[in-house]
C-alpha positions in Angstrom: 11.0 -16.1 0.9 12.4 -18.6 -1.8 13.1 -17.8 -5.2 9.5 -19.0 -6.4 8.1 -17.1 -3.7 10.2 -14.1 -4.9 9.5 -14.4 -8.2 5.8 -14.9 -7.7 5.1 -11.9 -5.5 7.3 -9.2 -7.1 4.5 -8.5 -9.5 1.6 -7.2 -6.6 4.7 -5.7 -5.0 5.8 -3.6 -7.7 1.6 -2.7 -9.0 0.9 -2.2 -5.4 3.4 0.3 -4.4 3.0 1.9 -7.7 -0.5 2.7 -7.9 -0.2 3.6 -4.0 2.0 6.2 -4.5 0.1 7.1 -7.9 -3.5 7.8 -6.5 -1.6 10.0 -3.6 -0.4 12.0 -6.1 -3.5 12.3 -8.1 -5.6 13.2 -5.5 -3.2 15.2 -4.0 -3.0 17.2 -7.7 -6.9 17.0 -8.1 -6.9 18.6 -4.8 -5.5 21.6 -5.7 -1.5 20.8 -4.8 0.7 20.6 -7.9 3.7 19.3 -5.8 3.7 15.7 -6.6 3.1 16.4 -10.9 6.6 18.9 -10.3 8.3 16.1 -9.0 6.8 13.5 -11.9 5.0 11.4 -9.4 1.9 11.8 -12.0 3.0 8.2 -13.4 2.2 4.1 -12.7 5.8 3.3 -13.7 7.4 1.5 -10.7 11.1 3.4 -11.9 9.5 6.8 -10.5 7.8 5.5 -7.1 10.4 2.4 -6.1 12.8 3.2 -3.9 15.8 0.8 -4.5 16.6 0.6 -1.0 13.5 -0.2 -0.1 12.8 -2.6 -3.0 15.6 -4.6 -1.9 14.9 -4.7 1.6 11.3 -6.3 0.2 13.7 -9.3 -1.4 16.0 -10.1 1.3 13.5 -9.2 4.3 10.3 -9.5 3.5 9.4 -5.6 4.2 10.4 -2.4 2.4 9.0 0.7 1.3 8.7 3.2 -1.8 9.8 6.6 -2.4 6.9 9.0 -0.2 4.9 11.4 -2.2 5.5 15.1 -0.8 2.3 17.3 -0.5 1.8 21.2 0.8 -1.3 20.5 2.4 -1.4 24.6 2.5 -2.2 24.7 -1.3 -5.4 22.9 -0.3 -8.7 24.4 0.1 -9.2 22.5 3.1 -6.4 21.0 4.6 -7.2 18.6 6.8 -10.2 17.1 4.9 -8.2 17.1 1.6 -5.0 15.7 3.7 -7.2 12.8 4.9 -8.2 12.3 1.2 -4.6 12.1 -0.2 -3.4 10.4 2.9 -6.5 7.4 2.5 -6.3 7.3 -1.4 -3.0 5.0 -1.4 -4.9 2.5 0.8 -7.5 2.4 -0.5 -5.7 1.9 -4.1 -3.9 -1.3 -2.6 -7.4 -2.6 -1.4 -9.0 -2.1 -5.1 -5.8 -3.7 -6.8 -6.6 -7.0 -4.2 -10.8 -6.7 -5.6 -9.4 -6.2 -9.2 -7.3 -9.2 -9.0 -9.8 -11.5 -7.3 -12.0 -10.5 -9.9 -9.6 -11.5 -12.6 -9.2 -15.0 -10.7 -12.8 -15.5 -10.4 -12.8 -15.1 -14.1 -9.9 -17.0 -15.3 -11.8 -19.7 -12.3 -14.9 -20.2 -14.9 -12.8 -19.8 -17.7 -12.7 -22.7 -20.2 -9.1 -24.6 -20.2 -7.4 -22.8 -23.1 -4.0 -22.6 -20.8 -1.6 -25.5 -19.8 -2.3 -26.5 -16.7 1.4 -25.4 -15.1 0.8 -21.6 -16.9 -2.9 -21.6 -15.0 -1.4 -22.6 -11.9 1.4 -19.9 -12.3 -0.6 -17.3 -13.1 -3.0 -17.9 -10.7 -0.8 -18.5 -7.8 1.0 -14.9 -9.1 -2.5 -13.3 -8.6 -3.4 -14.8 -5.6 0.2 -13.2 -4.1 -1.3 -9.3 -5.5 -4.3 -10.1 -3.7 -2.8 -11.4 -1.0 0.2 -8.5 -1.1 -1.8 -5.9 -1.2 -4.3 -6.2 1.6 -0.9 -6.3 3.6 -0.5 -3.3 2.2 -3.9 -1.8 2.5 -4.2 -2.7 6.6 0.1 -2.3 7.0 -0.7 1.5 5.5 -3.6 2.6 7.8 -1.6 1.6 11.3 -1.4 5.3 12.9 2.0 5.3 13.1 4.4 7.7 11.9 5.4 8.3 8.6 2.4 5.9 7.4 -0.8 7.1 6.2 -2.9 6.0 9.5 -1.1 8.7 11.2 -2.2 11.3 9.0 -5.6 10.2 9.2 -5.8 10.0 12.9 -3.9 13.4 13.3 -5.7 14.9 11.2 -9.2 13.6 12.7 -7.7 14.9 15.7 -6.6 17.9 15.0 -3.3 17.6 16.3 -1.3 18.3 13.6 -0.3 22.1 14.6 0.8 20.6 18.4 4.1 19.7 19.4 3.4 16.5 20.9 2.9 15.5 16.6 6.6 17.0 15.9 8.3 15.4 18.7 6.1 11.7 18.1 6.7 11.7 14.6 10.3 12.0 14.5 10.2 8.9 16.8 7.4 7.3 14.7 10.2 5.6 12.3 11.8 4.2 15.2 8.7 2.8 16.6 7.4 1.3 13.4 11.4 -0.5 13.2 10.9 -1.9 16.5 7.1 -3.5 16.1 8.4 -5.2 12.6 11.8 -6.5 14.2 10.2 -8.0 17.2 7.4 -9.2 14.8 4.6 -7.3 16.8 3.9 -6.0 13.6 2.4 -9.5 12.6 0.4 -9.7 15.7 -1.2 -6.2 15.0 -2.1 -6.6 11.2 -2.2 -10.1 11.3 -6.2 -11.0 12.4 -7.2 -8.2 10.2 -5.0 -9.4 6.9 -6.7 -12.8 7.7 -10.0 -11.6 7.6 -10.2 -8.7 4.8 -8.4 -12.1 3.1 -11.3 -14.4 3.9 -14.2 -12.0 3.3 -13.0 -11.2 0.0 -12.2 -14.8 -1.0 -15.8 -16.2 0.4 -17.3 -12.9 -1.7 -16.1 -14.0 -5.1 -15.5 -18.0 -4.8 
């Protein structure tokens, strides 16, 4: 990315991973597991979810990550249905930041021209990167590999979770996930649906 590029995408990065992390947390807390509000992960603020690492990694690389929110899923009343729950919630977060955004386009769209023309096209080119960002997120989060959130799900659905073959596949999961973005495999996988959660979306509100 160039600097404009930078600049213009930081925003949806920072709100995205925020409110990702955020709504695990919340549902993991309206759930019944207080672990996330006894770390203070009950917040929006981008200083207590961003992982600086992982912010950085976002700037020079183009991928990165946040700091994970830790659940017992023992302090649930049922854990694999309320694991699924936290586990979809941060998705599914990204996915309404990209509507709320569009939303806000479509608006500022139909708009009467009280804004320069440059600050319009900023600001709309800085929303069209949240919507845009997050989707990536949304679909990027729900791949069912380990530690993401599609591996939860899946595990969960499966009820594999309690068998060794989940230990031993998840400590490799990491190394996996490394090797699909590297070799940009990643792209190929998350790419046709990016592109067309993009499309429907756009064609829905414009």
């Amino acid at each position: 990315m160039n600097l404009i590029e930078t600049l213009y995408i930081l925003p949806g990065v920072l709100l995205g991973f925020s409110l990702h992390e955020f709504a695990h947390a919340q549902t993991a807390v309206w759930l019944g597991d207080d672990t996330p509000k006894l770390q203070g992960r009950l917040s929006i603020s981008p200083l207590v979810h961003i992982d600086i690492i992982g912010f950085l990694m976002i700037i020079l690389a183009g991928f990165g990550w946040a700091k994970p929110v830790e659940i017992n899923p023992y302090n649930f009343k049922k854990p694999k249905r309320d694991d699924i729950l936290v586990s979809i919630a941060g998705p599914l977060a990204n996915l309404f930041i990209a509507i709320f955004f569009l939303l806000l386009m479509k608006i500022l769209y139909h708009a009467p021209n009280f804004l320069p023309y440059s600050l319009y096209e900023t600001i709309m080119s800085i929303f069209d990167y949240t919507v845009w960002i997050n989707i990536v997120l949304f679909v990027f989060n729900l791949i069912p590999v380990p530690p993401l959130d599609g591996s939860h799900i899946l595990f969960d659905i499966l009820d594999l979770k309690d068998k060794p073959f989940y230990y031993e596949f998840y400590d490799k999961g990491r190394i996996l996930l490394f090797i699909l973005i590297i070799t940009d495999l990643i792209d190929k996988i998350i790419g046709p649906p990016i592109h067309m959660i993009y499309l429907a979306l756009e064609n829905l509100f414009f």
